[in-house]
PyMOL Python script that loads the backbone (N, CA, C, O; Angstrom):
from pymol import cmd

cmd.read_pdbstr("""\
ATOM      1  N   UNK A   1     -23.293 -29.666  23.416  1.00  0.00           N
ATOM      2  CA  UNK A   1     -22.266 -29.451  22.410  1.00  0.00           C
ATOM      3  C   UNK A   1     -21.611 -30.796  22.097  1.00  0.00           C
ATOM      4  O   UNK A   1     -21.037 -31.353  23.032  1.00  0.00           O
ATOM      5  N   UNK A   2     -21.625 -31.418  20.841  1.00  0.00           N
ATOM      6  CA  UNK A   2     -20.826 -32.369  20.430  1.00  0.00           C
ATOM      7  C   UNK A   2     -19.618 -32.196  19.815  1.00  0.00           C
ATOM      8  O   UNK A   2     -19.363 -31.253  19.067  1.00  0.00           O
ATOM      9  N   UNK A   3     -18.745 -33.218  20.155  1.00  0.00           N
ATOM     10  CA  UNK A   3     -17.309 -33.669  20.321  1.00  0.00           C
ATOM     11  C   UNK A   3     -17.020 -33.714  18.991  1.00  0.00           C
ATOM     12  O   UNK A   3     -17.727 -34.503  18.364  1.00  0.00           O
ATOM     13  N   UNK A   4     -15.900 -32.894  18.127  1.00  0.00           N
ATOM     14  CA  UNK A   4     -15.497 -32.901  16.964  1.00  0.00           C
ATOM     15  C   UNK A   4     -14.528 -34.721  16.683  1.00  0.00           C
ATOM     16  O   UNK A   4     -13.491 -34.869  17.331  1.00  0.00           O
ATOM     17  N   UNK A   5     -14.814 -35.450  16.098  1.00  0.00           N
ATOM     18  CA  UNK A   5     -14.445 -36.381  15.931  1.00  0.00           C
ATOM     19  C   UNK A   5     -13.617 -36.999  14.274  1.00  0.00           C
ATOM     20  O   UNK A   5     -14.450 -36.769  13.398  1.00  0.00           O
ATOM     21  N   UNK A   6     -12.551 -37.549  13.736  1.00  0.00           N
ATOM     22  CA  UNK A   6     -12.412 -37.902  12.563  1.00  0.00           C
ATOM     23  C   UNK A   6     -13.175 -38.550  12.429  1.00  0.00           C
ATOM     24  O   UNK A   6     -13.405 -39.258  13.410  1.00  0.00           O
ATOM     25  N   UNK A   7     -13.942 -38.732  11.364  1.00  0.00           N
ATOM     26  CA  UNK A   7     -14.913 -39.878  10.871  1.00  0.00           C
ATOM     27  C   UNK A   7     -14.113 -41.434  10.396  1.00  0.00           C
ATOM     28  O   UNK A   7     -14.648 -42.511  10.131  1.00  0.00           O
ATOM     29  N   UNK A   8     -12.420 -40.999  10.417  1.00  0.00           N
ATOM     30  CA  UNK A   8     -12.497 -42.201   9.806  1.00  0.00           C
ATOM     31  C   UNK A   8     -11.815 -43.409  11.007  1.00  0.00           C
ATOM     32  O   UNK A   8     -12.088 -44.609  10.964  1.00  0.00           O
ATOM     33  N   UNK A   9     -10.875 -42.756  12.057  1.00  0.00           N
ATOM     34  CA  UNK A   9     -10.596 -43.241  13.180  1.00  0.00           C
ATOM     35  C   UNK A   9     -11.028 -42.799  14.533  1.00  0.00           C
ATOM     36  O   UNK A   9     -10.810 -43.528  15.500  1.00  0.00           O
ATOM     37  N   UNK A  10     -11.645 -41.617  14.667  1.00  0.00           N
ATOM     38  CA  UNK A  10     -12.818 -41.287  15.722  1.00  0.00           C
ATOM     39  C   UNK A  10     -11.859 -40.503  16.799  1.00  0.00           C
ATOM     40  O   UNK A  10     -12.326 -40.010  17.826  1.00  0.00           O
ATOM     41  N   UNK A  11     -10.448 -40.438  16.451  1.00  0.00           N
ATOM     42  CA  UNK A  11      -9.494 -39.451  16.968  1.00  0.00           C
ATOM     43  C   UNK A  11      -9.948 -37.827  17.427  1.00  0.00           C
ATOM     44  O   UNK A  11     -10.701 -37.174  16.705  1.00  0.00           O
ATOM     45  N   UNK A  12      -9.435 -37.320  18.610  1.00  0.00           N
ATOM     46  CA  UNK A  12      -9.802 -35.923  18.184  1.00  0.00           C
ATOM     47  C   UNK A  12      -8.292 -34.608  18.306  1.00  0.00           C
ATOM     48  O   UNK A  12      -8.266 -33.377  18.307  1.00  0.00           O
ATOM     49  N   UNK A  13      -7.187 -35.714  18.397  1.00  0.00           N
ATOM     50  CA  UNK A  13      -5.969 -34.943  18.318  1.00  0.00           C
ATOM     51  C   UNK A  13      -5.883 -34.057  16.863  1.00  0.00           C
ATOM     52  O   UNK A  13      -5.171 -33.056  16.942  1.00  0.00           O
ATOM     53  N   UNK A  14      -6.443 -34.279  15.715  1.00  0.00           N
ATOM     54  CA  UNK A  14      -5.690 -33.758  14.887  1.00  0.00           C
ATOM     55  C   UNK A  14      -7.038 -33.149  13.732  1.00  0.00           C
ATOM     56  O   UNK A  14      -7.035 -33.084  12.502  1.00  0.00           O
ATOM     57  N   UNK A  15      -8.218 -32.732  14.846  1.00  0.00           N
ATOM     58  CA  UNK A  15      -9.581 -32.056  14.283  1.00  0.00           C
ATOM     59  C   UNK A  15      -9.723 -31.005  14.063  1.00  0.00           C
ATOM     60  O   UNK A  15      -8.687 -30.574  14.571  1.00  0.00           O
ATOM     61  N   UNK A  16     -10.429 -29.792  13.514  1.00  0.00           N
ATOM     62  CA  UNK A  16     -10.164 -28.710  13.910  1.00  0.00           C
ATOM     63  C   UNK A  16     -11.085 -27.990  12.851  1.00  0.00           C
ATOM     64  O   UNK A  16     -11.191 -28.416  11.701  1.00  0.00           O
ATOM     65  N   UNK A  17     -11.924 -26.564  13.438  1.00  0.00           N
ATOM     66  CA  UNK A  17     -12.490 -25.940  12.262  1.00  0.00           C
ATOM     67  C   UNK A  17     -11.598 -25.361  10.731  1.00  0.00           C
ATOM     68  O   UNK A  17     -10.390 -25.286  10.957  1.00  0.00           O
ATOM     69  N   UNK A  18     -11.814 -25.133   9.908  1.00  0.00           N
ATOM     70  CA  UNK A  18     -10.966 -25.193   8.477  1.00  0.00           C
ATOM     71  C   UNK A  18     -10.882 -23.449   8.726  1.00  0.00           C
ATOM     72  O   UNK A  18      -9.891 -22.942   8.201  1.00  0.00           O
ATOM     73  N   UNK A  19     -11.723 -22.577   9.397  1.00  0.00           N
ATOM     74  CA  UNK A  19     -10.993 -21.614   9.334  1.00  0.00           C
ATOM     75  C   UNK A  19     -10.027 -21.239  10.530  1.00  0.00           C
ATOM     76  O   UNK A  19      -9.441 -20.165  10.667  1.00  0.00           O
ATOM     77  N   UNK A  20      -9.974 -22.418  11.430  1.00  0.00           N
ATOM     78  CA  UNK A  20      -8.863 -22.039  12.688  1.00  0.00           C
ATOM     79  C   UNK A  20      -7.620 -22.689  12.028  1.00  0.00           C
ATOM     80  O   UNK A  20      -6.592 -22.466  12.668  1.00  0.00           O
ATOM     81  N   UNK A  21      -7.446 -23.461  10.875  1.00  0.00           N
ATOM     82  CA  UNK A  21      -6.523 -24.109  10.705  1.00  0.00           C
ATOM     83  C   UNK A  21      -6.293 -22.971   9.790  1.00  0.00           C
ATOM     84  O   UNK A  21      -5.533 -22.164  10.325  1.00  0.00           O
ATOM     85  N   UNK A  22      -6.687 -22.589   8.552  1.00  0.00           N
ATOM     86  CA  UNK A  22      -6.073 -21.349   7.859  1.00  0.00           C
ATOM     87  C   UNK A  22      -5.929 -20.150   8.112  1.00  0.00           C
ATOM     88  O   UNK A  22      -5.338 -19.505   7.247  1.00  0.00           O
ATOM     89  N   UNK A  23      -6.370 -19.454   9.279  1.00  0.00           N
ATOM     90  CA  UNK A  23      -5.620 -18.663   9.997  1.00  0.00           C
ATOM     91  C   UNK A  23      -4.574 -19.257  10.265  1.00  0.00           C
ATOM     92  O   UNK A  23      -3.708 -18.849   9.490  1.00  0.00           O
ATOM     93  N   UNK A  24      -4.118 -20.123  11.055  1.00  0.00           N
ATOM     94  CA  UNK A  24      -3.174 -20.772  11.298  1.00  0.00           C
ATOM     95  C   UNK A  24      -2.151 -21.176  10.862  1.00  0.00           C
ATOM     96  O   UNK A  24      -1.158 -21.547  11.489  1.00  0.00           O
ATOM     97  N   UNK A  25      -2.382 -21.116   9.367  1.00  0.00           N
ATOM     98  CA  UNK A  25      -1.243 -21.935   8.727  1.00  0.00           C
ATOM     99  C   UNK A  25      -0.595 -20.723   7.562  1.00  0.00           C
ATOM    100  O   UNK A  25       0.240 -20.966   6.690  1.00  0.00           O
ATOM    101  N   UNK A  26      -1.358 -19.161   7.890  1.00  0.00           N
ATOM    102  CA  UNK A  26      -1.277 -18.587   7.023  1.00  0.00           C
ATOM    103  C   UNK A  26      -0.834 -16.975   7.949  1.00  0.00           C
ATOM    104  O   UNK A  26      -1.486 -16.341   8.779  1.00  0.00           O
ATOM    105  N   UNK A  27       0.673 -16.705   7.296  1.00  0.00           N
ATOM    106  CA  UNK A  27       1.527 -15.500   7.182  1.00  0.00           C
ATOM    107  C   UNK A  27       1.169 -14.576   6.644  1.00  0.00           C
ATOM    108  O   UNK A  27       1.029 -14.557   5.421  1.00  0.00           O
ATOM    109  N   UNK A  28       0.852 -13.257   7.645  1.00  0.00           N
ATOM    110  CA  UNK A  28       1.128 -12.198   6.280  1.00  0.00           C
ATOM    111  C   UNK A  28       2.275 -10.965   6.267  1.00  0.00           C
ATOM    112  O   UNK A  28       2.601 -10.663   7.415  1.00  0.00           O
ATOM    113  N   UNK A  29       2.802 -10.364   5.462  1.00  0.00           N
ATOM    114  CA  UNK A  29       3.879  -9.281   6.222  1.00  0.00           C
ATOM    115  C   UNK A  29       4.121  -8.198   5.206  1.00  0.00           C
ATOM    116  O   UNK A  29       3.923  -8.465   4.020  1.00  0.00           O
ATOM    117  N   UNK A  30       4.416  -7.334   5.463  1.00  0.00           N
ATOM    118  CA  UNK A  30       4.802  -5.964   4.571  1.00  0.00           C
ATOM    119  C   UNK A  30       6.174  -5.532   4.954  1.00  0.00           C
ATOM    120  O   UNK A  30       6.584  -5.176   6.059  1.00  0.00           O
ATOM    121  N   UNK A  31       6.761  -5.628   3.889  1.00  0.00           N
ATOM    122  CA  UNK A  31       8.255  -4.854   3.865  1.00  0.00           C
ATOM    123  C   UNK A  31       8.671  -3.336   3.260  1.00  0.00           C
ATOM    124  O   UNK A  31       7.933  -3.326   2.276  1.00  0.00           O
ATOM    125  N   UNK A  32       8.963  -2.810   3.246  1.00  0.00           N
ATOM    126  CA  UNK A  32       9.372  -0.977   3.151  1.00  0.00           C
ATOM    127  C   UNK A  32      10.747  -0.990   2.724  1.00  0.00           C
ATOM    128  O   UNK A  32      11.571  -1.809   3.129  1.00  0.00           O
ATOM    129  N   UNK A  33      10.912  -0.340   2.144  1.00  0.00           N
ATOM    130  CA  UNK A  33      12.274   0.291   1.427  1.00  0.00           C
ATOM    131  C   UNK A  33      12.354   1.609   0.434  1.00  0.00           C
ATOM    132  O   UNK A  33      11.763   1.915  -0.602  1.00  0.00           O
ATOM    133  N   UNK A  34      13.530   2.343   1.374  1.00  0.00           N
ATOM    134  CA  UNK A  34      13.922   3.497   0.526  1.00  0.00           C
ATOM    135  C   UNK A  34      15.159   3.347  -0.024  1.00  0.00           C
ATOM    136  O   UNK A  34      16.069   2.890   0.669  1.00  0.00           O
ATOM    137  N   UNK A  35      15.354   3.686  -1.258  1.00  0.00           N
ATOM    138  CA  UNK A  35      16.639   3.811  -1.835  1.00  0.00           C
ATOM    139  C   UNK A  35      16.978   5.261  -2.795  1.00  0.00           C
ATOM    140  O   UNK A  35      15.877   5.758  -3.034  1.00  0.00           O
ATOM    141  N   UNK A  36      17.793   5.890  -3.260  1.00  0.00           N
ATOM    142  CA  UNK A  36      18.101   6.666  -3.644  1.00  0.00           C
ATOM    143  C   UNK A  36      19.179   6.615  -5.016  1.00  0.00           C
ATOM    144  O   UNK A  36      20.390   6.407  -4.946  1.00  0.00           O
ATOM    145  N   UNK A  37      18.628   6.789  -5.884  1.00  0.00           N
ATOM    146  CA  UNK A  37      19.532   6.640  -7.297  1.00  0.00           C
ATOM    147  C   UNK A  37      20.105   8.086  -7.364  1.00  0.00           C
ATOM    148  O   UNK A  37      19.668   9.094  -6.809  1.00  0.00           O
ATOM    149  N   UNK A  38      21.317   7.931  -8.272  1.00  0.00           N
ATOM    150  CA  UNK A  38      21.927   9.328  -8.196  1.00  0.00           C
ATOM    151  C   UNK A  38      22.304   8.932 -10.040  1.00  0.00           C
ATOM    152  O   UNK A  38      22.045   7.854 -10.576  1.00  0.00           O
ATOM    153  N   UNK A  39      23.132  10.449 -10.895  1.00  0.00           N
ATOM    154  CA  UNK A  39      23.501   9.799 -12.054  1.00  0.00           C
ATOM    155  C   UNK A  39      23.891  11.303 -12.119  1.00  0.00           C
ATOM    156  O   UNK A  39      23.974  12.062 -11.154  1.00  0.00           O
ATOM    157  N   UNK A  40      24.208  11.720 -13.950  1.00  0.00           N
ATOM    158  CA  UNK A  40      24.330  12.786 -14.125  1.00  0.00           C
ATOM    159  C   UNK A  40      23.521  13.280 -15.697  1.00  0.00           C
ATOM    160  O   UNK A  40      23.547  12.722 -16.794  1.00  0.00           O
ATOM    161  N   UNK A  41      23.059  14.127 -15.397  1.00  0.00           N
ATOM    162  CA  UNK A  41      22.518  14.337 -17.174  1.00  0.00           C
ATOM    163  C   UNK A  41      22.557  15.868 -17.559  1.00  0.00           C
ATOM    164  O   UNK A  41      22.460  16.920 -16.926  1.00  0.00           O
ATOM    165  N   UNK A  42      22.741  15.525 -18.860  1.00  0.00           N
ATOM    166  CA  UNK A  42      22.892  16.515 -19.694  1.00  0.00           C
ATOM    167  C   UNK A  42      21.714  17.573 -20.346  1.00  0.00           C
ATOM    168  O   UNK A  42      22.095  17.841 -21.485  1.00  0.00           O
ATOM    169  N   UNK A  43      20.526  18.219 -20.073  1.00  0.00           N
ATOM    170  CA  UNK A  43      19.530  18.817 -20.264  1.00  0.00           C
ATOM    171  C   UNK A  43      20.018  19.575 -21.693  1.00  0.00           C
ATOM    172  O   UNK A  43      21.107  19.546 -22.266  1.00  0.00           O
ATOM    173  N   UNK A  44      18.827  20.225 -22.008  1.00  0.00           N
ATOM    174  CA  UNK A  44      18.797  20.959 -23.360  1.00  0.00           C
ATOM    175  C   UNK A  44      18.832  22.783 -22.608  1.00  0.00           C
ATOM    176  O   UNK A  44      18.205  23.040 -21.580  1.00  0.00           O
ATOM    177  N   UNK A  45      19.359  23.452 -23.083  1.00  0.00           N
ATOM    178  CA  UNK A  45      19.758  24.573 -22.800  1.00  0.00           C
ATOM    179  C   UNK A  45      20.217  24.287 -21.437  1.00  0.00           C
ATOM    180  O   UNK A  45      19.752  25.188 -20.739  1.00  0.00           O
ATOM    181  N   UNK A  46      20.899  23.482 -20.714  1.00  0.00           N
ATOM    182  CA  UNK A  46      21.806  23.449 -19.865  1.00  0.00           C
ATOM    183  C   UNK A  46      23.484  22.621 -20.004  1.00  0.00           C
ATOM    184  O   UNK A  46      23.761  21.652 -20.711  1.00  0.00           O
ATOM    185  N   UNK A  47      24.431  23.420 -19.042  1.00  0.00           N
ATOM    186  CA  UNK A  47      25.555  22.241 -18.829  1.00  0.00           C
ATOM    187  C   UNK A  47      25.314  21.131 -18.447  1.00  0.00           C
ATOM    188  O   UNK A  47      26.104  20.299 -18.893  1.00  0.00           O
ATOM    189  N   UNK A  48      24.518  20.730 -17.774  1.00  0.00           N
ATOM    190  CA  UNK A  48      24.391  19.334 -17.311  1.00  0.00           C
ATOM    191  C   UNK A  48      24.745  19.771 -15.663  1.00  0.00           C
ATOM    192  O   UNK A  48      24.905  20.921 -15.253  1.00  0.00           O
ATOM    193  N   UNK A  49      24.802  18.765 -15.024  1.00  0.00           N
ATOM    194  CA  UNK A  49      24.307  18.498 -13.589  1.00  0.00           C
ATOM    195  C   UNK A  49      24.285  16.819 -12.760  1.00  0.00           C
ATOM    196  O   UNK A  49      24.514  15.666 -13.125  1.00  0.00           O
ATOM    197  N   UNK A  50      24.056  17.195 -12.048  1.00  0.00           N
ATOM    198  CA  UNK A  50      24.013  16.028 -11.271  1.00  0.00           C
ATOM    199  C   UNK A  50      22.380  15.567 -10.472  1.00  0.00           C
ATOM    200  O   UNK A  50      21.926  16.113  -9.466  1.00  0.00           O
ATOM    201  N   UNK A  51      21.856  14.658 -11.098  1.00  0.00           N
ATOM    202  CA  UNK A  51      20.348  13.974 -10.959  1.00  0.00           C
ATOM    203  C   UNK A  51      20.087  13.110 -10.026  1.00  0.00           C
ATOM    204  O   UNK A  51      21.008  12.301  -9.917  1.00  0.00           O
ATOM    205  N   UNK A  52      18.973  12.880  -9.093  1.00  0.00           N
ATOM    206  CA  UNK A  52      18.977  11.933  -8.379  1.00  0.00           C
ATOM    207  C   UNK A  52      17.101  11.847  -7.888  1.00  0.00           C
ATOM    208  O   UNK A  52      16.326  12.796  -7.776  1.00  0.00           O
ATOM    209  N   UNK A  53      16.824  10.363  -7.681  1.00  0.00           N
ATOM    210  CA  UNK A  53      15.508  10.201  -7.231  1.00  0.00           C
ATOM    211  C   UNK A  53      15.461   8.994  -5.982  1.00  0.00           C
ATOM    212  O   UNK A  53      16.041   7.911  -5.904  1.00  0.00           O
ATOM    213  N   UNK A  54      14.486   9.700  -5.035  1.00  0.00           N
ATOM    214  CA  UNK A  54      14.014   9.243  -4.072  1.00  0.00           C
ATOM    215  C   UNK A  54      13.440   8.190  -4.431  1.00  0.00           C
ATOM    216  O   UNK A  54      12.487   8.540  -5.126  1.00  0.00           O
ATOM    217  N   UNK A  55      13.476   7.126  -4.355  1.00  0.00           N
ATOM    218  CA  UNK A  55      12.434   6.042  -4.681  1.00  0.00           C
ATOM    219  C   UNK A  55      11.818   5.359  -2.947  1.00  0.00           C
ATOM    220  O   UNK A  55      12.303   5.611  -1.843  1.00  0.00           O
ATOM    221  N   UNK A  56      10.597   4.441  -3.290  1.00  0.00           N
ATOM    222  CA  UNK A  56       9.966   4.137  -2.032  1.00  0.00           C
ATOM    223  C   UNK A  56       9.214   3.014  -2.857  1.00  0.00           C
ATOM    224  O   UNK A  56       8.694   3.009  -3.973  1.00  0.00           O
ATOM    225  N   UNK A  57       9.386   1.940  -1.730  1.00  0.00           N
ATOM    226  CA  UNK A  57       8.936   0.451  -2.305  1.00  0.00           C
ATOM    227  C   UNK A  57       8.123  -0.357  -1.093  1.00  0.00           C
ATOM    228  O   UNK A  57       8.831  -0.742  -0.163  1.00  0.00           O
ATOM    229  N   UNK A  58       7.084  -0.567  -1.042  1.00  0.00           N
ATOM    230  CA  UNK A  58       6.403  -1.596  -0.415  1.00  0.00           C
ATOM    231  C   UNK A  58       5.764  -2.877  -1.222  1.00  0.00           C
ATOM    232  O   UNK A  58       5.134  -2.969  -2.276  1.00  0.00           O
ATOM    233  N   UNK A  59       6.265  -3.925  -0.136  1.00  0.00           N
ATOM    234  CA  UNK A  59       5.983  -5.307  -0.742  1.00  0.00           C
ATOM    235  C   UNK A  59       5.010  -5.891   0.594  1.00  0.00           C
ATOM    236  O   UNK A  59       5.210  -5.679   1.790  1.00  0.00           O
ATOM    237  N   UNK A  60       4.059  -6.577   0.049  1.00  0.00           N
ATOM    238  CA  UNK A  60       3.022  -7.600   0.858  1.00  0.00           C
ATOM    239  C   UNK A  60       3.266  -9.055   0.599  1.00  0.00           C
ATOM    240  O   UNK A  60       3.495  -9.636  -0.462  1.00  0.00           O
ATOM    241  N   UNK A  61       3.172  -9.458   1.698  1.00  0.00           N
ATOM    242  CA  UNK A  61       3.333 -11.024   1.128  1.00  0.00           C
ATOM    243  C   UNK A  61       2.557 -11.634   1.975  1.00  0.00           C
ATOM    244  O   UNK A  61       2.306 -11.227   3.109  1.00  0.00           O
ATOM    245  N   UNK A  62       1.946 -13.105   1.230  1.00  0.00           N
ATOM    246  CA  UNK A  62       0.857 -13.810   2.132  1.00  0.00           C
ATOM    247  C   UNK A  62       1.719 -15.282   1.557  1.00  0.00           C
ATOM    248  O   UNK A  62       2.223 -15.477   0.451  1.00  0.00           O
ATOM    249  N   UNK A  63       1.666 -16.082   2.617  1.00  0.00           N
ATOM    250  CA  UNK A  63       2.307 -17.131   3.091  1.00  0.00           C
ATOM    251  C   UNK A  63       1.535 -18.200   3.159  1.00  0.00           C
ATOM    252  O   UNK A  63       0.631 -18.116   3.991  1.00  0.00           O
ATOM    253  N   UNK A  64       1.587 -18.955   2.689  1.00  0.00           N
ATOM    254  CA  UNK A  64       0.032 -20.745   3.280  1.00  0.00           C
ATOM    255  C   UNK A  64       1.233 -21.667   3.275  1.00  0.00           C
ATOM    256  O   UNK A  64       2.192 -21.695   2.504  1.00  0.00           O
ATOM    257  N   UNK A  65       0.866 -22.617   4.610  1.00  0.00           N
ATOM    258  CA  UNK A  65       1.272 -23.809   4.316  1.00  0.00           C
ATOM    259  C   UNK A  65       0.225 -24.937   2.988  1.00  0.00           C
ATOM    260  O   UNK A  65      -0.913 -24.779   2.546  1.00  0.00           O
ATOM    261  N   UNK A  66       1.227 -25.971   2.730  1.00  0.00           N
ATOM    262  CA  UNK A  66       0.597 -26.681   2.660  1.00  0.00           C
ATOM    263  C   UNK A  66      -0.965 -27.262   2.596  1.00  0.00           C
ATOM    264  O   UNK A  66      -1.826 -27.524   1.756  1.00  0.00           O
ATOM    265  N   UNK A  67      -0.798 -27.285   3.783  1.00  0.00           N
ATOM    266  CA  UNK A  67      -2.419 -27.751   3.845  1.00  0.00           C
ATOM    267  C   UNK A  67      -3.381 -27.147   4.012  1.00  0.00           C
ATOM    268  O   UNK A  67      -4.467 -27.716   4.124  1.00  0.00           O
ATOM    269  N   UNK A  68      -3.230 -25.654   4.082  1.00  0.00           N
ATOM    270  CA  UNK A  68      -3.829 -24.810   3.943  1.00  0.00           C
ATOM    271  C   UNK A  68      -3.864 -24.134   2.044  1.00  0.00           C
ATOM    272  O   UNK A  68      -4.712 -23.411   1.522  1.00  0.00           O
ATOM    273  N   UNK A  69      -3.060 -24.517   1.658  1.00  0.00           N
ATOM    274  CA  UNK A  69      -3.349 -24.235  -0.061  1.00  0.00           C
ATOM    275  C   UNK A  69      -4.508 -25.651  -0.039  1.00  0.00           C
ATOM    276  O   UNK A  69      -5.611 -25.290  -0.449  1.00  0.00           O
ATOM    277  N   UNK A  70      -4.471 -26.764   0.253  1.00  0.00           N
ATOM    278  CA  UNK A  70      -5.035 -27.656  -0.151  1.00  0.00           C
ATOM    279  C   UNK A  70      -6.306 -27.508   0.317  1.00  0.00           C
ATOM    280  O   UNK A  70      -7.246 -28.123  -0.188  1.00  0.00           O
ATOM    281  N   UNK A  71      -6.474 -26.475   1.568  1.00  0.00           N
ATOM    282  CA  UNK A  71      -7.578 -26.042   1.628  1.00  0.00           C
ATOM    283  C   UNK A  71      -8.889 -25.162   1.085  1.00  0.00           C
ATOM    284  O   UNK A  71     -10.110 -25.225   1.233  1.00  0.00           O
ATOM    285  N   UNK A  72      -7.989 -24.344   0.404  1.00  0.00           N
ATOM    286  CA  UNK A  72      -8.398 -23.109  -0.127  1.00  0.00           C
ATOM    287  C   UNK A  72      -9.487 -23.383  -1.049  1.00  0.00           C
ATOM    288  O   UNK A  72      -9.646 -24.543  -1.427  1.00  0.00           O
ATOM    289  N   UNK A  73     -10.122 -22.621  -1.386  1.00  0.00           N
ATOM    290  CA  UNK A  73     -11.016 -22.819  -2.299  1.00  0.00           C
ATOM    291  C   UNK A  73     -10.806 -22.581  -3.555  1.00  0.00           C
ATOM    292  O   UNK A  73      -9.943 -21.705  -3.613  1.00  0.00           O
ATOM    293  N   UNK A  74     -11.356 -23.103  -5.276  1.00  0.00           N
ATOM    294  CA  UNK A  74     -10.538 -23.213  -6.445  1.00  0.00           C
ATOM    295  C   UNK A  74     -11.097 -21.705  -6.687  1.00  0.00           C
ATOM    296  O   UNK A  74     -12.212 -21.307  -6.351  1.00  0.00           O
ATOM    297  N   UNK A  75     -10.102 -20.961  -7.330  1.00  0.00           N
ATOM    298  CA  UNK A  75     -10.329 -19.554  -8.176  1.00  0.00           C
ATOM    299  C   UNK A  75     -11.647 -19.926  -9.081  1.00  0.00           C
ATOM    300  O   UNK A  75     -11.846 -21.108  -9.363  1.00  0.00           O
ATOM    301  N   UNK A  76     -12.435 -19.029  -9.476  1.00  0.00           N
ATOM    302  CA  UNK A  76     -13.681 -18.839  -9.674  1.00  0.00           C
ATOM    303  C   UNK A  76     -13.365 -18.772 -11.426  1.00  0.00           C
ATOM    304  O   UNK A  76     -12.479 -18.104 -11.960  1.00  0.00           O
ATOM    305  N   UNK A  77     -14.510 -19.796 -12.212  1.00  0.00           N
ATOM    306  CA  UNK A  77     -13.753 -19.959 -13.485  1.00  0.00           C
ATOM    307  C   UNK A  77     -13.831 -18.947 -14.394  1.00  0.00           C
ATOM    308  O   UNK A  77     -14.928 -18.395 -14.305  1.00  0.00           O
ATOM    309  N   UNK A  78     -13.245 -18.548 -15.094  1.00  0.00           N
ATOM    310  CA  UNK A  78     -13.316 -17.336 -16.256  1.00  0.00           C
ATOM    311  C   UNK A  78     -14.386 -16.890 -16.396  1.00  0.00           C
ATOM    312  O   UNK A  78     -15.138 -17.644 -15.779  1.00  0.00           O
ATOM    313  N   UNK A  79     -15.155 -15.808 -17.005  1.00  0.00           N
ATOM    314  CA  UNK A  79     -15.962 -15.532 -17.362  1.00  0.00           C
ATOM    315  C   UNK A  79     -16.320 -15.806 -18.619  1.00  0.00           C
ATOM    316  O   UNK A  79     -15.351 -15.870 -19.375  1.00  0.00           O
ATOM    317  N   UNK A  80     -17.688 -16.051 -19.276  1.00  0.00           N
ATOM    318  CA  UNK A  80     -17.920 -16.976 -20.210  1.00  0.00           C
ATOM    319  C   UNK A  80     -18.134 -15.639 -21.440  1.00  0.00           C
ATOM    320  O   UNK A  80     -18.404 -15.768 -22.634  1.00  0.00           O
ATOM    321  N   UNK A  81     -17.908 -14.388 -20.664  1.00  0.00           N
ATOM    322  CA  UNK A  81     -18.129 -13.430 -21.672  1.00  0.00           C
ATOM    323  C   UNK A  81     -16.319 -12.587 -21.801  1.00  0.00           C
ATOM    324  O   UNK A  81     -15.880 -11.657 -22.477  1.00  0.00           O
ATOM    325  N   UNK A  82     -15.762 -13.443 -20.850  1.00  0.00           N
ATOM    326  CA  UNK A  82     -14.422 -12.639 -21.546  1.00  0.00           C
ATOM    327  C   UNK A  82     -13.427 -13.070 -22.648  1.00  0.00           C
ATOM    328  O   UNK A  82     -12.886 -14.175 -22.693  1.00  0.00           O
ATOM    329  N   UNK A  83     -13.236 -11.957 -23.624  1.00  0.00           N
ATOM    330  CA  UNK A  83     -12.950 -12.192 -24.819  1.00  0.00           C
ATOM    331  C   UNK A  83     -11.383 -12.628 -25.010  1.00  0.00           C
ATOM    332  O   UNK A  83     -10.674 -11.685 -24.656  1.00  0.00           O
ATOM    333  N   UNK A  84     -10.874 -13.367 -25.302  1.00  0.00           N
ATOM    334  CA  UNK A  84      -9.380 -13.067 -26.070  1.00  0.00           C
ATOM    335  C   UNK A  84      -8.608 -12.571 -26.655  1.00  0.00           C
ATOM    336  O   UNK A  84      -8.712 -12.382 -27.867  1.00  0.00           O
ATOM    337  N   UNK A  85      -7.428 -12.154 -25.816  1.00  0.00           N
ATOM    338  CA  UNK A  85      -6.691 -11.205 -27.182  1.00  0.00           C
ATOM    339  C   UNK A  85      -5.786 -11.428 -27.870  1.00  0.00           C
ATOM    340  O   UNK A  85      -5.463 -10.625 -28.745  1.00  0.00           O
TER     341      UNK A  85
END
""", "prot")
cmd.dss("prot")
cmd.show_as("cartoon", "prot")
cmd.util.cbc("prot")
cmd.orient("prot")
């Protein structure tokens, strides 16, 4: 097995495979939330009343450092058949 080395000072403090470093440098997390709106409305063949909805919200988020965006690979270019609108 050979010794991962920089090519340009032959260092091996600061080497590393590109997918141990973007695991590494990269967050991910999901957040949850319930909230509850309330109001009042007026219906058609009714007095009116008092309205309210359950709402439910999940958010994902992915995180890169730095040098891990600089790692990444470029988004894949348009398609040469997609049209404009």
């Amino acid at each position: 097995m050979t010794s991962l080395t920089c090519p340009h000072c032959s260092q091996i403090d600061q080497v590393g495979k590109v997918s141990a470093i973007v695991a590494a440098g990269t967050q991910t997390g999901v957040q949850t939330g319930i909230g509850l709106t309330g109001g009042y409305a007026f219906l058609k063949h009714d007095t009116g009343g008092p309205i309210g909805a359950l709402t439910s919200t999940v958010m994902r988020n992915t995180t890169q450092s730095a040098l891990v965006q600089r790692l990444s690979l470029a988004p894949p270019p348009a398609s040469v058949y997609t049209m404009a609108r």
